[in-house]
N, C-alpha and C positions, 0 to 999 in steps of 0.2 A: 300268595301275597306278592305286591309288584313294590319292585325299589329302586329311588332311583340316585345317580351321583350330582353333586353340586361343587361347584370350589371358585375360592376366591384367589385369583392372581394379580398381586402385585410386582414388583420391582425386584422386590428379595425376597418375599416370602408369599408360599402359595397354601391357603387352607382346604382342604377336600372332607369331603361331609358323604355319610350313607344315609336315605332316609326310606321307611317303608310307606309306603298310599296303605291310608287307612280311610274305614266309611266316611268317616267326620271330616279329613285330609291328612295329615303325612306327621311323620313321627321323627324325630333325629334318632337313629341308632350307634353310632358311633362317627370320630371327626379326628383328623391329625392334621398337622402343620407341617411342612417342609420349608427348608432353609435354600433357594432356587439354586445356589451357587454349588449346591451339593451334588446337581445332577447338570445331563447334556440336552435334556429336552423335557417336552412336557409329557410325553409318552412314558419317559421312565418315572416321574411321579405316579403318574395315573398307577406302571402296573405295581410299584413298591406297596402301594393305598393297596391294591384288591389281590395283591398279592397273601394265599392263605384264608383270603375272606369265604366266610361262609353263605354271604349275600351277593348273585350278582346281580349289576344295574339291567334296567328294560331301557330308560333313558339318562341321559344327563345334560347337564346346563352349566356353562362356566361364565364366569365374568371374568373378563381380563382387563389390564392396562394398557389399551391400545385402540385404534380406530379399526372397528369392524367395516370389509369389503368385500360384497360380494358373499356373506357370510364368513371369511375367514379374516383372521386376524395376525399381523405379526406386533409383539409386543412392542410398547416405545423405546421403553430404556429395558428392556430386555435380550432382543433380536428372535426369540423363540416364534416361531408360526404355530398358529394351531388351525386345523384344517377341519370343519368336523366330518366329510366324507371319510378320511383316513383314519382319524379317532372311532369314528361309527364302525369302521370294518376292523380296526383293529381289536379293540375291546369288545365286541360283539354285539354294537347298541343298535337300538329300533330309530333312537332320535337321539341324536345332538346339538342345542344350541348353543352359538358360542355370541352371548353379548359383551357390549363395552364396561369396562367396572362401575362407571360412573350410574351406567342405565339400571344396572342392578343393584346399586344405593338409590337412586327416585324410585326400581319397583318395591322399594321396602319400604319407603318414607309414608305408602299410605297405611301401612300396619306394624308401625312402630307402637307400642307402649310409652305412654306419658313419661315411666318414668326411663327411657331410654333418650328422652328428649332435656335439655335446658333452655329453658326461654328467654331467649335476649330481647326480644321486642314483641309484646302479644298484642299489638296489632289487632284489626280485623279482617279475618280471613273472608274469601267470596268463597263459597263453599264449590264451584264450579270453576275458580279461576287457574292462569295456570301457575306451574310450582319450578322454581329452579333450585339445582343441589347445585354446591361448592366445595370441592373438598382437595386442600393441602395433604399429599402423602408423600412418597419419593416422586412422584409431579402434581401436576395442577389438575385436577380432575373436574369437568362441569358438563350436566345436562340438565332436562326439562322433562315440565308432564306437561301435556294438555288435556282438558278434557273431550270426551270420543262421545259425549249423548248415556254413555251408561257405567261408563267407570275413565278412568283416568289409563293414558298411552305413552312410556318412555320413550324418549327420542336422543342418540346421542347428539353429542359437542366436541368441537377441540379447541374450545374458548379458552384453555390455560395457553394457548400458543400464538397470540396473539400480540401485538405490540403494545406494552407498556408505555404508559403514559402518566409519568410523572407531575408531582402539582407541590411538589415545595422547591426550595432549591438544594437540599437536601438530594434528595430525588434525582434531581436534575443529574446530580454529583455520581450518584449512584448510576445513572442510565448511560453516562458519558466512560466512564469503568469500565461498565459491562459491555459496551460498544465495543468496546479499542479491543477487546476481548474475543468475543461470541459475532460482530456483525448485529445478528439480530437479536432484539432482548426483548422478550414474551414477560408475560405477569409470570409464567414456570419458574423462568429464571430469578424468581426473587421470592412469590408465594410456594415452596415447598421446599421439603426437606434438602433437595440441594439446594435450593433459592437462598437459607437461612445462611450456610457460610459463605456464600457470596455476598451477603450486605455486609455481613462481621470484615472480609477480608478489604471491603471497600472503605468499610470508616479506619482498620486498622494500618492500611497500607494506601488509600488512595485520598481518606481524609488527614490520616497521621494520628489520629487516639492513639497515648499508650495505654500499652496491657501489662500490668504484674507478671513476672516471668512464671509465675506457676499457673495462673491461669492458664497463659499459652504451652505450657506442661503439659495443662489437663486436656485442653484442646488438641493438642498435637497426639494423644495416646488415645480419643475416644473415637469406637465405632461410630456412635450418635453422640453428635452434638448438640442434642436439644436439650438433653436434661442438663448437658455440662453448662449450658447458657443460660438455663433458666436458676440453675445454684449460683453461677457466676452473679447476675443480675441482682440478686439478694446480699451480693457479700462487698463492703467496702472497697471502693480499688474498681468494680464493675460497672461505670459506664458505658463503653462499649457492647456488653450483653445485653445493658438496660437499651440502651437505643437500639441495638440490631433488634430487637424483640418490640419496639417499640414502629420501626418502619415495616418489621413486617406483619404487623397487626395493622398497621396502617393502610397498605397497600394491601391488603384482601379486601380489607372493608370497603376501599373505594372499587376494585373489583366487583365484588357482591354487589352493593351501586347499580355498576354498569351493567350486570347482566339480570337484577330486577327491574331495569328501565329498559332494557332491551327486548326482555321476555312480557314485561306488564307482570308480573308475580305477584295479582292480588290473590292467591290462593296459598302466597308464603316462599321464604326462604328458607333453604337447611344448610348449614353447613354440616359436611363429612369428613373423610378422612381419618388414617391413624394419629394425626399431629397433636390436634386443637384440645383433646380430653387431657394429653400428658402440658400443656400449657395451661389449661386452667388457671394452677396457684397462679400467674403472673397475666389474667386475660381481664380488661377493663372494657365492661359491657358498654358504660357511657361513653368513653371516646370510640369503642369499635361504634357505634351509631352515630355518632357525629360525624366523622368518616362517610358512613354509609350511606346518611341523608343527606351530604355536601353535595347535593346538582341543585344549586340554585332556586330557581322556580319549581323544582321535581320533588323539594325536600317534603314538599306534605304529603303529597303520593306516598312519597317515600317511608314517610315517615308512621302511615298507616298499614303497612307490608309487615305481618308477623315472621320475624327471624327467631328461629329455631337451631340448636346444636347438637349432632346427635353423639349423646355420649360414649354409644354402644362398637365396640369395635367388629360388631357380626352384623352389618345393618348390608353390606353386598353381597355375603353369604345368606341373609335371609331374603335376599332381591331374588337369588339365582334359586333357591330353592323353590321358591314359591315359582316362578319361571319356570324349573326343569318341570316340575308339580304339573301345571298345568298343560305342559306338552306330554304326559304320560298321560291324562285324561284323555288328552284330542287324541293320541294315538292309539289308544285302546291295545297295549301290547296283549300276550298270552299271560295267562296268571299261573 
């Protein structure tokens, strides 16, 4: 029997997956998560994983956080390279692909389960059109499909790093902050999990909102502050979480926008990401669309473009699987 390795790498945490090829296709056998900050590279995840393992890989396939070059990648907000000639000869593999994370959330979007999906706008899809992912994580992650004549071909992005461009004065406020700050300010800097204390520190120190001291308690002592913000937002005394939660649903949506008019996305939107599922309780389908459809003359286009959210937090791990999958077919290793 032939099996092969998959894993999902983000920012801080990396999933790694065993799967065996079977006649019908592949099997998940086992799966563990590591904490990145626990090791010095991504070599010693790998051998910690197959370390004792009864199965070794023929190939593997990783998604990672970062712009693929050349085939190798060094992570964004990582610094880790991964290299796959060196991983191939160190682990003893036939084949390694190393895609972008985002490319392996679009190769999973076409075989997502309904109910892995929530529908914010069901649209009419062209069944041939193409398809753009967006996905808030510890950064801004976005790619595309197009169709190739007999199935659909991911293609990376590094549209989260791009220059923001604000549309209230609000906004404004916010980009002129982050300016005097950073120089340059991308939608990253505002749509993901960093992004998210940056608006809050902007209305709380460069608007002047006050905060209840135990809010800024709760804030001051949390790993994540998403869920402290979205408790905050719920509880009397929180405006500031209500609006920081409020621009940054805002500015995805006109985001999403830009890169369904940029792309033609009449075959749909998805949003991805670990962020958007733990936001839900506080996420308003109607203004994120109105948002979405605000280009003017583009709003009816727009507004025909089915946006989708994928609930599932394995939607890059089932991209790369299905990925590594198929380069264990083409390689035909020994069984």
């Amino acid at each position: 029997m032939a099996y092969f390795l998959a894993g999902d790498l983000g920012g801080t945490k990396t999933i790694l997956a065993m799967y065996a090829a079977t006649e019908d296709g592949y099997v998940l056998l086992r799966e563990q998560r590591f904490a990145n900050s626990a090791y010095g590279n991504f070599s010693e995840i790998v051998a910690a994983f197959l370390h004792g393992s009864e199965q070794h890989p023929q190939a593997a396939a990783f998604g990672v956080a970062g712009p693929v070059v050349s085939g190798r990648v060094r992570m964004t907000n990582l610094g880790w390279l991964l290299d796959p000639e060196l991983l191939r000869e160190q682990f003893r593999l036939e084949e390694v692909l190393v895609l972008n994370d985002l490319v392996a959330v679009a190769e999973a979007v076409t075989i997502l389960p309904p109910e892995d999906l929530l529908v914010i706008n069901g649209g009419t899809a062209d069944p041939h059109g193409s398809v753009a992912v967006l996905a808030p994580g510890t950064g801004l992650g976005e790619a595309y499909l197009c169709w190739n004549g007999a199935g659909y071909t991911a293609h990376p992005s590094e549209g989260g790093h791009v220059d923001f461009a604000p549309t209230s004065e609000m906004e404004e406020g916010l980009l002129s902050f982050l300016r005097a700050e950073h120089g340059h300010v991308s939608y990253e800097l505002i749509c993901s999990g960093k992004g998210m204390p940056n608006i809050y520190r902007y209305l709380t120190q460069g608007a002047g909102m006050q905060v209840p001291p135990d809010f800024q308690e709760a804030l001051a002592g949390a790993a994540d502050m998403t869920p402290v913000l979205v408790a905050q937002a719920r509880e009397k005394g929180g405006e500031a979480a209500r609006l920081t939660l409020e621009i940054f649903f805002a500015v995805l949506a006109a985001e999403a926008g830009n890169m369904a008019l940029k792309f033609l996305c009449s075959g749909g939107l998805y949003l991805g990401g670990g962020m958007l599922p733990r936001l839900l309780p506080v996420f308003d389908q109607l203004q994120f669309m109105a948002r979405f459809t605000g280009k003017g003359r583009m709003a009816g286009i727009l507004s025909s473009i089915p946006v989708k959210l994928i609930t599932t937090d394995r939607a890059a791990l089932n991209g790369v699987a299905l990925s590594a999958f198929r380069a264990l077919r083409k390689h035909k290793p020994h069984r």
